[in-house]
CHARMM internal coordinates of N, CA and C (Angstrom, degrees):
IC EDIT
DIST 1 N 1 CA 1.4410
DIST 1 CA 1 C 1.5249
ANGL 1 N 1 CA 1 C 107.67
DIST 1 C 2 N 1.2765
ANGL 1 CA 1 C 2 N 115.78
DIHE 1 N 1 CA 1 C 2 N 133.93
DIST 2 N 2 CA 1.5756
ANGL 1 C 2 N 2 CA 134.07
DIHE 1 CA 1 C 2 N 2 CA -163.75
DIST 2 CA 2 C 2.0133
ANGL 2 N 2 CA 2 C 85.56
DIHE 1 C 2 N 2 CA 2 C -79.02
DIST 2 C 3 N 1.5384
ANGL 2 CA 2 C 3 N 90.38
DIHE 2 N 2 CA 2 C 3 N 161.88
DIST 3 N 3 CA 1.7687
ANGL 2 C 3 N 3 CA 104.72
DIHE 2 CA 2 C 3 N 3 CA 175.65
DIST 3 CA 3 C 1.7595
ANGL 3 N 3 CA 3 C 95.94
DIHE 2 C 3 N 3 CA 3 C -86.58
DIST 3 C 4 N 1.1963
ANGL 3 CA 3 C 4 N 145.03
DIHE 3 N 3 CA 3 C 4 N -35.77
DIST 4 N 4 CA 1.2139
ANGL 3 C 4 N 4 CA 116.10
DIHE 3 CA 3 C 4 N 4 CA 140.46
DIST 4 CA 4 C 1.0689
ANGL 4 N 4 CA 4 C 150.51
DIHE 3 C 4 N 4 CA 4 C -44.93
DIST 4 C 5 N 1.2967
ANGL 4 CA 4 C 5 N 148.01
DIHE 4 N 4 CA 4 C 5 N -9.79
DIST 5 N 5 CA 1.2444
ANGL 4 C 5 N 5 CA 171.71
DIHE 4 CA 4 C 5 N 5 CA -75.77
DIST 5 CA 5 C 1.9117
ANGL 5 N 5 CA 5 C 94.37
DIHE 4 C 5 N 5 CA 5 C 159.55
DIST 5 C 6 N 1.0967
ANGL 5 CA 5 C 6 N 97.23
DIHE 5 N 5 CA 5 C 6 N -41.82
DIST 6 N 6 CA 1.8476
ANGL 5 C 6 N 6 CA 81.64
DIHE 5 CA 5 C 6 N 6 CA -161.88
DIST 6 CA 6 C 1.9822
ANGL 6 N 6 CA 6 C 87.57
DIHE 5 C 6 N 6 CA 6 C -103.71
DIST 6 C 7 N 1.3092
ANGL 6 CA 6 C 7 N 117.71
DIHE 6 N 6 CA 6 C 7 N -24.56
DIST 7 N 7 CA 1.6714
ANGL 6 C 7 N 7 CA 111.63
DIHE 6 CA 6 C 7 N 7 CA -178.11
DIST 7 CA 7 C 1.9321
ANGL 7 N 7 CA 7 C 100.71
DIHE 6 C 7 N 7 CA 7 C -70.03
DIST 7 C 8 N 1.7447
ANGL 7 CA 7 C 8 N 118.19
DIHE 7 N 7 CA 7 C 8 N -40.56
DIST 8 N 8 CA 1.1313
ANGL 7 C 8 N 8 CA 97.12
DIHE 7 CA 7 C 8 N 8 CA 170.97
DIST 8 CA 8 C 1.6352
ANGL 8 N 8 CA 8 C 129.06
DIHE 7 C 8 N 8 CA 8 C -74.08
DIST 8 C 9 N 1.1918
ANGL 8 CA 8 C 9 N 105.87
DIHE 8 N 8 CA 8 C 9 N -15.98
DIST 9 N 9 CA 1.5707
ANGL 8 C 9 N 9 CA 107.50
DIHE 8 CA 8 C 9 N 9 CA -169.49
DIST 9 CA 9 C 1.6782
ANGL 9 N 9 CA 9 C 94.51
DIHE 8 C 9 N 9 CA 9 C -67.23
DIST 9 C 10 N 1.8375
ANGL 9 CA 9 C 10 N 117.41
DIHE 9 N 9 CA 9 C 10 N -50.89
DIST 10 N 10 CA 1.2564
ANGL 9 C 10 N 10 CA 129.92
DIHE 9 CA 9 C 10 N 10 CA -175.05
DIST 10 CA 10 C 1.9160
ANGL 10 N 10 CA 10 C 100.51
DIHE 9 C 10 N 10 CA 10 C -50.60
DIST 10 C 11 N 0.5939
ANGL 10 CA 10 C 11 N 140.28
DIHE 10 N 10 CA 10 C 11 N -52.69
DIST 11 N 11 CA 1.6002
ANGL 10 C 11 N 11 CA 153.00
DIHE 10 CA 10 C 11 N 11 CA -164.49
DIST 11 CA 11 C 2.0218
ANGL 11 N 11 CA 11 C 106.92
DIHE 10 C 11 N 11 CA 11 C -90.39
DIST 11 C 12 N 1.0985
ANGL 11 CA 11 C 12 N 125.60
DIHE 11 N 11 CA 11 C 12 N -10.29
DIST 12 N 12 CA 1.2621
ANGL 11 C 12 N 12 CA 123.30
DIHE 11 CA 11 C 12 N 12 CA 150.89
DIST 12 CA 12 C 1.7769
ANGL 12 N 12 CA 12 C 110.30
DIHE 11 C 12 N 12 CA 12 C -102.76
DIST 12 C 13 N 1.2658
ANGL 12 CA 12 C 13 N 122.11
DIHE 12 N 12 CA 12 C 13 N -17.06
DIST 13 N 13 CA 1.4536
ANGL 12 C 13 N 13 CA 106.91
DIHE 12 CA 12 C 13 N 13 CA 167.60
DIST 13 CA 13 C 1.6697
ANGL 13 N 13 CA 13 C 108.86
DIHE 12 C 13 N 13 CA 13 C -84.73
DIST 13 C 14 N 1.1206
ANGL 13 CA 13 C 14 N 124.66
DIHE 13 N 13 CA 13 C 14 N -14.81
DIST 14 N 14 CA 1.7019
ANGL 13 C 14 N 14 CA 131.90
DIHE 13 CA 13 C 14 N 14 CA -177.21
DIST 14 CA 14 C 1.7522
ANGL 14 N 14 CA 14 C 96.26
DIHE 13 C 14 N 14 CA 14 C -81.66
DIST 14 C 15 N 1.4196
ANGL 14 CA 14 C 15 N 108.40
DIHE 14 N 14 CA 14 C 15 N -31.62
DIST 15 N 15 CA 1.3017
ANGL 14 C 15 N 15 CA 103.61
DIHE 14 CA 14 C 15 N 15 CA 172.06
DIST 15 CA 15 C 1.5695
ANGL 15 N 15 CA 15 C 131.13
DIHE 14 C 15 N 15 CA 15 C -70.54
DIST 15 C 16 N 1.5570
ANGL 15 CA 15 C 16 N 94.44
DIHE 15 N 15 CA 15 C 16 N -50.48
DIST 16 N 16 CA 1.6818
ANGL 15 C 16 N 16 CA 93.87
DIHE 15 CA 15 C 16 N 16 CA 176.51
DIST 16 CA 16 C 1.7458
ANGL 16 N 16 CA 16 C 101.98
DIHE 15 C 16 N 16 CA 16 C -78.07
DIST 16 C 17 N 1.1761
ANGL 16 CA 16 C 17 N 134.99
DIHE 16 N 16 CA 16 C 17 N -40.26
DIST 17 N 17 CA 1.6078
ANGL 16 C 17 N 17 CA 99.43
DIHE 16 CA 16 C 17 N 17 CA -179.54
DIST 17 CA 17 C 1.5511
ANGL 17 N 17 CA 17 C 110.73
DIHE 16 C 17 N 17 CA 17 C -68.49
DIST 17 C 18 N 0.7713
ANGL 17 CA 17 C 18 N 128.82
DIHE 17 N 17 CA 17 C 18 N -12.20
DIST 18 N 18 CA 2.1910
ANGL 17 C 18 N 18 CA 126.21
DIHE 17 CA 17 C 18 N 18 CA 162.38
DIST 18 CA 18 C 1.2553
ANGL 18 N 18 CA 18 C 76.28
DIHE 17 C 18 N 18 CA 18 C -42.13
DIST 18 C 19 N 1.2024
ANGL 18 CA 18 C 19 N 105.02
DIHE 18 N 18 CA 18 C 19 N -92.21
DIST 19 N 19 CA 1.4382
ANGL 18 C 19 N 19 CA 133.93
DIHE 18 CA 18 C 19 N 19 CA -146.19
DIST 19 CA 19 C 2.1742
ANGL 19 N 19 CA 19 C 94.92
DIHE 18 C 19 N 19 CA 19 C -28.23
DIST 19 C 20 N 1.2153
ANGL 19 CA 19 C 20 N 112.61
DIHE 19 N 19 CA 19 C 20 N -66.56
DIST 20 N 20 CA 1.1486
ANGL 19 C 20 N 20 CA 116.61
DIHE 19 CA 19 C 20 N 20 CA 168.07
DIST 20 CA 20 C 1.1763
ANGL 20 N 20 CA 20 C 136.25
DIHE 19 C 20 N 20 CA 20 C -41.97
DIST 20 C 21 N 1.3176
ANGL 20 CA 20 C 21 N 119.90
DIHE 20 N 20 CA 20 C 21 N -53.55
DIST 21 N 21 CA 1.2056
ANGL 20 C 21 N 21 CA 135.27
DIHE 20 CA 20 C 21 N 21 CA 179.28
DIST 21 CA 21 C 1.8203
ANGL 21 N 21 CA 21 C 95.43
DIHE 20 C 21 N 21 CA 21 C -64.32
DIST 21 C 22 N 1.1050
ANGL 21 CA 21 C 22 N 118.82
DIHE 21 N 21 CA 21 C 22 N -54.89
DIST 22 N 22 CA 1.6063
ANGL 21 C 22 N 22 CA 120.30
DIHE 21 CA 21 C 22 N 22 CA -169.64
DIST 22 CA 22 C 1.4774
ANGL 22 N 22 CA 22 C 96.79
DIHE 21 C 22 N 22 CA 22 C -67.39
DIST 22 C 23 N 1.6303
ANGL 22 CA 22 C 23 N 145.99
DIHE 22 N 22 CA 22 C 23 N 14.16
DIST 23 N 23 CA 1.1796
ANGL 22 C 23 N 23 CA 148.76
DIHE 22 CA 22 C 23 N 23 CA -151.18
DIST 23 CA 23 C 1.5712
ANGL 23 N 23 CA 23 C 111.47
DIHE 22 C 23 N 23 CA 23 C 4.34
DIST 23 C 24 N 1.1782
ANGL 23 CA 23 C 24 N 122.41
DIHE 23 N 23 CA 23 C 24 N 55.20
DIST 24 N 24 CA 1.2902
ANGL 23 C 24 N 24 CA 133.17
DIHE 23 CA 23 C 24 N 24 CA 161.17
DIST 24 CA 24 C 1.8097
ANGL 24 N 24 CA 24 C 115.59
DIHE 23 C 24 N 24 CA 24 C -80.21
DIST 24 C 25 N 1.7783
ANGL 24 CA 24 C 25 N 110.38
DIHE 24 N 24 CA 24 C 25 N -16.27
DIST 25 N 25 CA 1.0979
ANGL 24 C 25 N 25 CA 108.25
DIHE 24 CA 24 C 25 N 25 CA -173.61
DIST 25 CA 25 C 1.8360
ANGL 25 N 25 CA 25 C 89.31
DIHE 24 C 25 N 25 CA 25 C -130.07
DIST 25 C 26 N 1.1969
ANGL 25 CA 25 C 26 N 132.19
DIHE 25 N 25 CA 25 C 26 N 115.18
DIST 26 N 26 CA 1.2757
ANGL 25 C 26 N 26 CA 128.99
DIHE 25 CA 25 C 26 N 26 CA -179.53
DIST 26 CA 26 C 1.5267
ANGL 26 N 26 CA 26 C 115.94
DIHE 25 C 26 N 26 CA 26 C -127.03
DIST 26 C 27 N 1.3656
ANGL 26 CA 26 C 27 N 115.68
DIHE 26 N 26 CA 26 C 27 N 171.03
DIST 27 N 27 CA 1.3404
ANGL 26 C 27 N 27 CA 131.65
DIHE 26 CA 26 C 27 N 27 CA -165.36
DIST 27 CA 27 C 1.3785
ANGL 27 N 27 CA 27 C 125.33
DIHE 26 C 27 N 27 CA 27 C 42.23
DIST 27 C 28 N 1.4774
ANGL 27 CA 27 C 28 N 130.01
DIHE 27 N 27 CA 27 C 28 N -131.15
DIST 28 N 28 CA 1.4358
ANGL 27 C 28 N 28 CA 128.79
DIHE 27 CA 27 C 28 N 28 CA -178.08
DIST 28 CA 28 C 2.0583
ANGL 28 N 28 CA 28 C 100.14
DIHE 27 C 28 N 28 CA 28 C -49.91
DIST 28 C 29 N 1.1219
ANGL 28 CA 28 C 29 N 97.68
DIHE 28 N 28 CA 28 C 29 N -34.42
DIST 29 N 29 CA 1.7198
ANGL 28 C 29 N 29 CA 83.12
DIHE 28 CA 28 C 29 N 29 CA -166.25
DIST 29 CA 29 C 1.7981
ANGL 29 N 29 CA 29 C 105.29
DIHE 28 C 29 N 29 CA 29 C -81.34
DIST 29 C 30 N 1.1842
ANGL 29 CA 29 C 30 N 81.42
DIHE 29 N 29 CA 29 C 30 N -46.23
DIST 30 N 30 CA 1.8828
ANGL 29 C 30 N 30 CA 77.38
DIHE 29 CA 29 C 30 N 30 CA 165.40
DIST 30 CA 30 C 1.2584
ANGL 30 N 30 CA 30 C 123.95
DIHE 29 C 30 N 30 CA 30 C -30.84
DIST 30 C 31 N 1.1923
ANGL 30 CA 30 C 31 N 104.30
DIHE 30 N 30 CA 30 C 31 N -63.33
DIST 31 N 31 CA 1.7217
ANGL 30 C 31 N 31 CA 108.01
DIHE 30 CA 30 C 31 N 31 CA 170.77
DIST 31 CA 31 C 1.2403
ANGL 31 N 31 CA 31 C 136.19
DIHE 30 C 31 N 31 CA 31 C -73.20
DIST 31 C 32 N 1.3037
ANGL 31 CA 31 C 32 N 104.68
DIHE 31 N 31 CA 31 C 32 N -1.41
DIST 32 N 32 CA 1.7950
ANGL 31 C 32 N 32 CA 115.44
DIHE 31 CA 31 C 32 N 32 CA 170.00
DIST 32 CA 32 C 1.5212
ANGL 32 N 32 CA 32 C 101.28
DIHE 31 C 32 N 32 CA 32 C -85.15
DIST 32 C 33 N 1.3407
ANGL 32 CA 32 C 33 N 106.77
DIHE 32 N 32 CA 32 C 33 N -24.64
DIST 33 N 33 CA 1.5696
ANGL 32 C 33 N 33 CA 111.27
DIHE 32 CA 32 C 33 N 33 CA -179.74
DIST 33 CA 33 C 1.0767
ANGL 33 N 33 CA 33 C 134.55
DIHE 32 C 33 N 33 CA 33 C -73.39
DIST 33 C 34 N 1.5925
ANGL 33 CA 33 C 34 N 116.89
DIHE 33 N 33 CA 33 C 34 N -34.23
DIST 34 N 34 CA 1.4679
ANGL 33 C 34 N 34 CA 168.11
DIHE 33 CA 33 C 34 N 34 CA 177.40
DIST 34 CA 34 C 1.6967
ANGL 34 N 34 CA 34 C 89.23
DIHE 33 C 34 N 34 CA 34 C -71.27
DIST 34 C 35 N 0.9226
ANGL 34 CA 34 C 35 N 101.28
DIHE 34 N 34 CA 34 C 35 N -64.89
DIST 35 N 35 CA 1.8062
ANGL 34 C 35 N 35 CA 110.64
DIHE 34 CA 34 C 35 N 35 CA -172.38
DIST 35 CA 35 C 1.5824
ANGL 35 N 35 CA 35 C 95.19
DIHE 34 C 35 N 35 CA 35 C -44.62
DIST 35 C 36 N 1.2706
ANGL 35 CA 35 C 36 N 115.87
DIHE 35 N 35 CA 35 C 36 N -72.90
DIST 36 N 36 CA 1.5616
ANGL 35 C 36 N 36 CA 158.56
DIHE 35 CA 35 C 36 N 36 CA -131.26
DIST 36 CA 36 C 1.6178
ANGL 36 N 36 CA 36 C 74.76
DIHE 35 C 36 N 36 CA 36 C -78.30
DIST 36 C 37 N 0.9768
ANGL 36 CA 36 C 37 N 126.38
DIHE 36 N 36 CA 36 C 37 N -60.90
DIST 37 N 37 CA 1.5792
ANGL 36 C 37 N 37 CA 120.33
DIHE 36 CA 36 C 37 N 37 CA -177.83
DIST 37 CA 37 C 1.0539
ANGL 37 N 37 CA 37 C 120.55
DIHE 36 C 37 N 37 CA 37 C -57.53
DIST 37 C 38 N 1.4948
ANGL 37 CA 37 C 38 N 122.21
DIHE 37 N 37 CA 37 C 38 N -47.52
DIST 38 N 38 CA 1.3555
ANGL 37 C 38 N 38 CA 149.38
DIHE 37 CA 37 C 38 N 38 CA -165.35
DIST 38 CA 38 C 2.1639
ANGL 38 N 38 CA 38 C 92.54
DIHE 37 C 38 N 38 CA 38 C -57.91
DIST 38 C 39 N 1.1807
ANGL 38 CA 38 C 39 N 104.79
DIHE 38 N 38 CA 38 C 39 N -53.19
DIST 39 N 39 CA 1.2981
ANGL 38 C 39 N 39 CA 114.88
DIHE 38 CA 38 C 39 N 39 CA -154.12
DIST 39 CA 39 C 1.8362
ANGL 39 N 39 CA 39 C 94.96
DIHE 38 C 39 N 39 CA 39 C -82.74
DIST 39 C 40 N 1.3386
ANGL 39 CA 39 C 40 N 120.19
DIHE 39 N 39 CA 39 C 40 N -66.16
DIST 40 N 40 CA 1.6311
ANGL 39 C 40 N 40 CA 112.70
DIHE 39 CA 39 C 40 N 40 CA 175.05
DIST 40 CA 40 C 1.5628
ANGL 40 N 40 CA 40 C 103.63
DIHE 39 C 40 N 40 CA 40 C -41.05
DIST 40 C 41 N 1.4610
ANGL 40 CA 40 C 41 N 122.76
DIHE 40 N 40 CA 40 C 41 N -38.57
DIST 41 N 41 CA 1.6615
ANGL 40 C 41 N 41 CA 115.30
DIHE 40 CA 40 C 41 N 41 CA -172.25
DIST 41 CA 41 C 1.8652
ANGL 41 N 41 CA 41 C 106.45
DIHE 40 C 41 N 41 CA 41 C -58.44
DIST 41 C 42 N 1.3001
ANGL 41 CA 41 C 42 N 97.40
DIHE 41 N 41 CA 41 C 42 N -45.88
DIST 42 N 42 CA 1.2984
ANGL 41 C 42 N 42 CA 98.11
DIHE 41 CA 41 C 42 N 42 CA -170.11
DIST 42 CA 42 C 1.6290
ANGL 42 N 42 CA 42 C 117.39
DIHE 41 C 42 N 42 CA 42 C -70.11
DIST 42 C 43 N 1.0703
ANGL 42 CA 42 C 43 N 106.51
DIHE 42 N 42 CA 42 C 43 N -41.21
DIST 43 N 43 CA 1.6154
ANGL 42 C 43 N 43 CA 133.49
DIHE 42 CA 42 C 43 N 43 CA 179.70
DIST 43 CA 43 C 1.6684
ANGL 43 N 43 CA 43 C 101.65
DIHE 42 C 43 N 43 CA 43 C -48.10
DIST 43 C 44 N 1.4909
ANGL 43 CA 43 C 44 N 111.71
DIHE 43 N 43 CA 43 C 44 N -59.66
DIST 44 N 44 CA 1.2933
ANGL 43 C 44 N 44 CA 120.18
DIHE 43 CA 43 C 44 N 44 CA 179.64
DIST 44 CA 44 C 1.3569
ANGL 44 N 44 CA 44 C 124.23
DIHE 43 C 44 N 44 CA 44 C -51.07
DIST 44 C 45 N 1.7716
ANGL 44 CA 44 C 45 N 93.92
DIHE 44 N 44 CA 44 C 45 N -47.61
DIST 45 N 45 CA 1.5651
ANGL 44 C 45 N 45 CA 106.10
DIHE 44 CA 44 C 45 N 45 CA -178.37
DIST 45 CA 45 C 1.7283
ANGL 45 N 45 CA 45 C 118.72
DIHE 44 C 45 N 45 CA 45 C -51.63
DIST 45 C 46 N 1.7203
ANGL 45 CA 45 C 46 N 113.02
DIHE 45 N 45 CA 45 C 46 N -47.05
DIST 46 N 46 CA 1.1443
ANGL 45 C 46 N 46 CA 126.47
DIHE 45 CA 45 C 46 N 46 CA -162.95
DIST 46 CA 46 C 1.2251
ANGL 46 N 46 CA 46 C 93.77
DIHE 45 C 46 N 46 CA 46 C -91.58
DIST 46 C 47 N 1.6747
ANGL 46 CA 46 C 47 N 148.35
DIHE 46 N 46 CA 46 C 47 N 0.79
DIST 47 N 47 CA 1.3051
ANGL 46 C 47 N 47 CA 139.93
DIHE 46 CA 46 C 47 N 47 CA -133.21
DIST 47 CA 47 C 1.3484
ANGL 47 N 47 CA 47 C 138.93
DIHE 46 C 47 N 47 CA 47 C -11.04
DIST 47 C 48 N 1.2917
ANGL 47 CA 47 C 48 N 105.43
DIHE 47 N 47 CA 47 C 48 N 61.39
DIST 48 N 48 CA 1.6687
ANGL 47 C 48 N 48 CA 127.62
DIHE 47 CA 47 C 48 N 48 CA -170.66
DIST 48 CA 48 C 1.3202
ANGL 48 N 48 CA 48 C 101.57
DIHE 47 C 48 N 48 CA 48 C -140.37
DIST 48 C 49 N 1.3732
ANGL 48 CA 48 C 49 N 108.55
DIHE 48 N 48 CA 48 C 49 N 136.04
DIST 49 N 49 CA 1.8571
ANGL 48 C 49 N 49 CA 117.65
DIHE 48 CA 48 C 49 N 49 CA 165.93
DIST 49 CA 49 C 1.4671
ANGL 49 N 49 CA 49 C 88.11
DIHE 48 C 49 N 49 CA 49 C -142.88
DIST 49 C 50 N 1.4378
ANGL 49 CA 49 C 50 N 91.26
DIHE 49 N 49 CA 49 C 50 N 129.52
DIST 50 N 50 CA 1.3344
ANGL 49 C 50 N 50 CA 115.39
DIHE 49 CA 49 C 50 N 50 CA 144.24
DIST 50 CA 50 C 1.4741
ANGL 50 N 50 CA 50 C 160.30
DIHE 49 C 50 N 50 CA 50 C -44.11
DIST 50 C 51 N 1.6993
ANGL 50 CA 50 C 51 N 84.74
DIHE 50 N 50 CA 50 C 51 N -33.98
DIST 51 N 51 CA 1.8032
ANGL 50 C 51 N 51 CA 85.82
DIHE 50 CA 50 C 51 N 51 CA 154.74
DIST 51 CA 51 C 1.4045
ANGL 51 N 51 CA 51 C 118.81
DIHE 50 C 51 N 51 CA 51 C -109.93
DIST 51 C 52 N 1.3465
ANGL 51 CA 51 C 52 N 121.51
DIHE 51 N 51 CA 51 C 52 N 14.00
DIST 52 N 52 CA 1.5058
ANGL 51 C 52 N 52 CA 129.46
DIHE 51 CA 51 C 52 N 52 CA 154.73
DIST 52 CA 52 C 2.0576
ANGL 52 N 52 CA 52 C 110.33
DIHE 51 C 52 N 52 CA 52 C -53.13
DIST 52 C 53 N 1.8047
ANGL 52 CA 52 C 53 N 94.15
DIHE 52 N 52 CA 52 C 53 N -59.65
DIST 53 N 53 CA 0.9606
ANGL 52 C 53 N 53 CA 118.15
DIHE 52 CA 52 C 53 N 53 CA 166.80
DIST 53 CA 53 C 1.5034
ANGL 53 N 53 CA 53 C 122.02
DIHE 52 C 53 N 53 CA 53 C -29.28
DIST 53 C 54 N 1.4059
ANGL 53 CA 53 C 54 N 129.70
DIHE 53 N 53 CA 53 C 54 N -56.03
DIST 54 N 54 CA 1.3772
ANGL 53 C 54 N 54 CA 154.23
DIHE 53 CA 53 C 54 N 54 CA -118.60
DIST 54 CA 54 C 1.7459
ANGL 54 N 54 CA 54 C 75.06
DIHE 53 C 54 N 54 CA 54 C -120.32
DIST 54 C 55 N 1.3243
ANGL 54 CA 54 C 55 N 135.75
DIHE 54 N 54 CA 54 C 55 N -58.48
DIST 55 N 55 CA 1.6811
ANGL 54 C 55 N 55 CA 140.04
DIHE 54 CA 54 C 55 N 55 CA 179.45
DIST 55 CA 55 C 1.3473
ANGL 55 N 55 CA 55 C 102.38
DIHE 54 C 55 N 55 CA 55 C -90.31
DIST 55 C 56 N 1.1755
ANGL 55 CA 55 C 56 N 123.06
DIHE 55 N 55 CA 55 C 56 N 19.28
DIST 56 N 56 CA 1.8020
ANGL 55 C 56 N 56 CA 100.28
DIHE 55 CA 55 C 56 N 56 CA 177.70
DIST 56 CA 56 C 1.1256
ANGL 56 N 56 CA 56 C 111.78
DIHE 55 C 56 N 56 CA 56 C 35.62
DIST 56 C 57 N 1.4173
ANGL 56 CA 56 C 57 N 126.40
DIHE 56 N 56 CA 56 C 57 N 71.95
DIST 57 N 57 CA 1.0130
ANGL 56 C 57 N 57 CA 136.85
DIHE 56 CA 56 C 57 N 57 CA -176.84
DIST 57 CA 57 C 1.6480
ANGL 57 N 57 CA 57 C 95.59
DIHE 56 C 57 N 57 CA 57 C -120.28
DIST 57 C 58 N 1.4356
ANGL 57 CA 57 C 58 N 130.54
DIHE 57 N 57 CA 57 C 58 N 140.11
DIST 58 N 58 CA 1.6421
ANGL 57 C 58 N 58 CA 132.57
DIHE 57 CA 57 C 58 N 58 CA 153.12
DIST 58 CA 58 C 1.4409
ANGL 58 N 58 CA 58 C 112.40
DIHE 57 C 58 N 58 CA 58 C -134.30
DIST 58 C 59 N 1.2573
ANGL 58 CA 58 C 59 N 93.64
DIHE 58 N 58 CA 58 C 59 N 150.06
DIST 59 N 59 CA 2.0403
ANGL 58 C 59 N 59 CA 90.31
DIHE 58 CA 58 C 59 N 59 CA -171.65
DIST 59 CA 59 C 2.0241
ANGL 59 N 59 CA 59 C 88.09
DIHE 58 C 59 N 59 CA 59 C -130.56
DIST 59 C 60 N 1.1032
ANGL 59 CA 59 C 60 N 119.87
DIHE 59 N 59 CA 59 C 60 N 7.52
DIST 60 N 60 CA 1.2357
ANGL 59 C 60 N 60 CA 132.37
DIHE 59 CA 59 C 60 N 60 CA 153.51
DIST 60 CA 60 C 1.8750
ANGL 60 N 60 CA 60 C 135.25
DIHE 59 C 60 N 60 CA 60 C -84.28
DIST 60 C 61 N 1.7714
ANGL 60 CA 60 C 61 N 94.78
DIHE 60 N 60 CA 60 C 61 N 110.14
DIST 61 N 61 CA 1.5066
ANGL 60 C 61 N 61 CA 89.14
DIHE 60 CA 60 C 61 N 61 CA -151.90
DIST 61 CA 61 C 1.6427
ANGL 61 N 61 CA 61 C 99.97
DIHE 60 C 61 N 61 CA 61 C -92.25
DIST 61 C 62 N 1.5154
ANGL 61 CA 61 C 62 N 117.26
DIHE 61 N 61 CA 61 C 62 N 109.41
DIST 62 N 62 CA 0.9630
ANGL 61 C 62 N 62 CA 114.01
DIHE 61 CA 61 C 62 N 62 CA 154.20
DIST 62 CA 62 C 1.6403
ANGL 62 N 62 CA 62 C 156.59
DIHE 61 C 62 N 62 CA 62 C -92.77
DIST 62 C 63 N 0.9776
ANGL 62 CA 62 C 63 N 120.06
DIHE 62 N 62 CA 62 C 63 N 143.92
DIST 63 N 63 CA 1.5537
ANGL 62 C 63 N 63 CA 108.99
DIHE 62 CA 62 C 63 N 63 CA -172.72
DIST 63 CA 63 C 1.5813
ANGL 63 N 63 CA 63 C 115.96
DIHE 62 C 63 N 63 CA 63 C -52.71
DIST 63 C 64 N 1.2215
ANGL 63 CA 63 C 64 N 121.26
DIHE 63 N 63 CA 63 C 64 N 160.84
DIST 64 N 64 CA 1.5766
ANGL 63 C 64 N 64 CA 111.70
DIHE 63 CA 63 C 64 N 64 CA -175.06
DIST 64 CA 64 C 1.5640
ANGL 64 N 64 CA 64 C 83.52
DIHE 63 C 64 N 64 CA 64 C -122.57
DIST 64 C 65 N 1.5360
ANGL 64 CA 64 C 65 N 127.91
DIHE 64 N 64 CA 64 C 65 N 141.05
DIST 65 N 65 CA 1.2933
ANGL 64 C 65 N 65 CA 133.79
DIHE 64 CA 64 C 65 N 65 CA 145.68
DIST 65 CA 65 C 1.3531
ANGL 65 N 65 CA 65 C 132.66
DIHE 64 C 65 N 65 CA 65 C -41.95
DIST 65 C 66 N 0.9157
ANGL 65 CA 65 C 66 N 121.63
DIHE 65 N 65 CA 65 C 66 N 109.20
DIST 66 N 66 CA 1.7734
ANGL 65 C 66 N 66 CA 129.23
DIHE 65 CA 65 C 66 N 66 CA 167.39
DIST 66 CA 66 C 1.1773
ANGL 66 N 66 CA 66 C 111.83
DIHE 65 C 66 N 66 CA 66 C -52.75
DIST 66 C 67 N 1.4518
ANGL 66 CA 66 C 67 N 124.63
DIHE 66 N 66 CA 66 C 67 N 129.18
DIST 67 N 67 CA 1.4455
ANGL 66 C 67 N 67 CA 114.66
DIHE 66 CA 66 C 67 N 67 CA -173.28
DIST 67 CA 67 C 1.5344
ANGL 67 N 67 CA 67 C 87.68
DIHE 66 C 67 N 67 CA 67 C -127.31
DIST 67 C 68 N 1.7247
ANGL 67 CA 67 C 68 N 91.09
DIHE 67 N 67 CA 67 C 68 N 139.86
DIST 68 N 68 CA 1.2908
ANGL 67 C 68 N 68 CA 112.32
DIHE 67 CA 67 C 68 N 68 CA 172.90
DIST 68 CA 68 C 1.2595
ANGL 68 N 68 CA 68 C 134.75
DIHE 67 C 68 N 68 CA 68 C -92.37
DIST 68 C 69 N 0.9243
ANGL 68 CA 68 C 69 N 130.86
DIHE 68 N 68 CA 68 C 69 N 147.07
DIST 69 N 69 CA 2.0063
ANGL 68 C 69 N 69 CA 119.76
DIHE 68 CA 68 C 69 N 69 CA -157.58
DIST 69 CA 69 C 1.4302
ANGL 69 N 69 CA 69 C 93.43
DIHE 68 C 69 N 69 CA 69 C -125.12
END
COOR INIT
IC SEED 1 N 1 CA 1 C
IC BUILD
């Protein structure tokens, strides 16, 4: 997972628990939000998602080795 990729995930989970905590988002959706945060927080932290994984998906740009002949 790219440092873009993990600064927005970090900054939409800071959003929905505001959002929660300020109970602007309540009951069943609250907690999808709460969830929804819970999971980009963690995701970011470890920089791995699972359903990136699942599509071969990478948002992490790595260098490729030059191979010498």
């Amino acid at each position: 997972m790219g440092n873009t990729d993990r600064i927005i995930r970090l900054i939409i989970a800071g959003t929905l628990a505001l959002l929660w905590f300020q109970q602007i988002i309540t009951g069943t959706w609250g907690y999808v939000a709460l969830a929804v945060a819970g999971i980009f927080l963690l995701t970011s932290f470890v920089s791995f998602c699972p359903i990136y994984s699942l599509f071969g998906i990478s948002t992490c740009k790595v260098k490729k080795a030059h191979k010498h002949s």
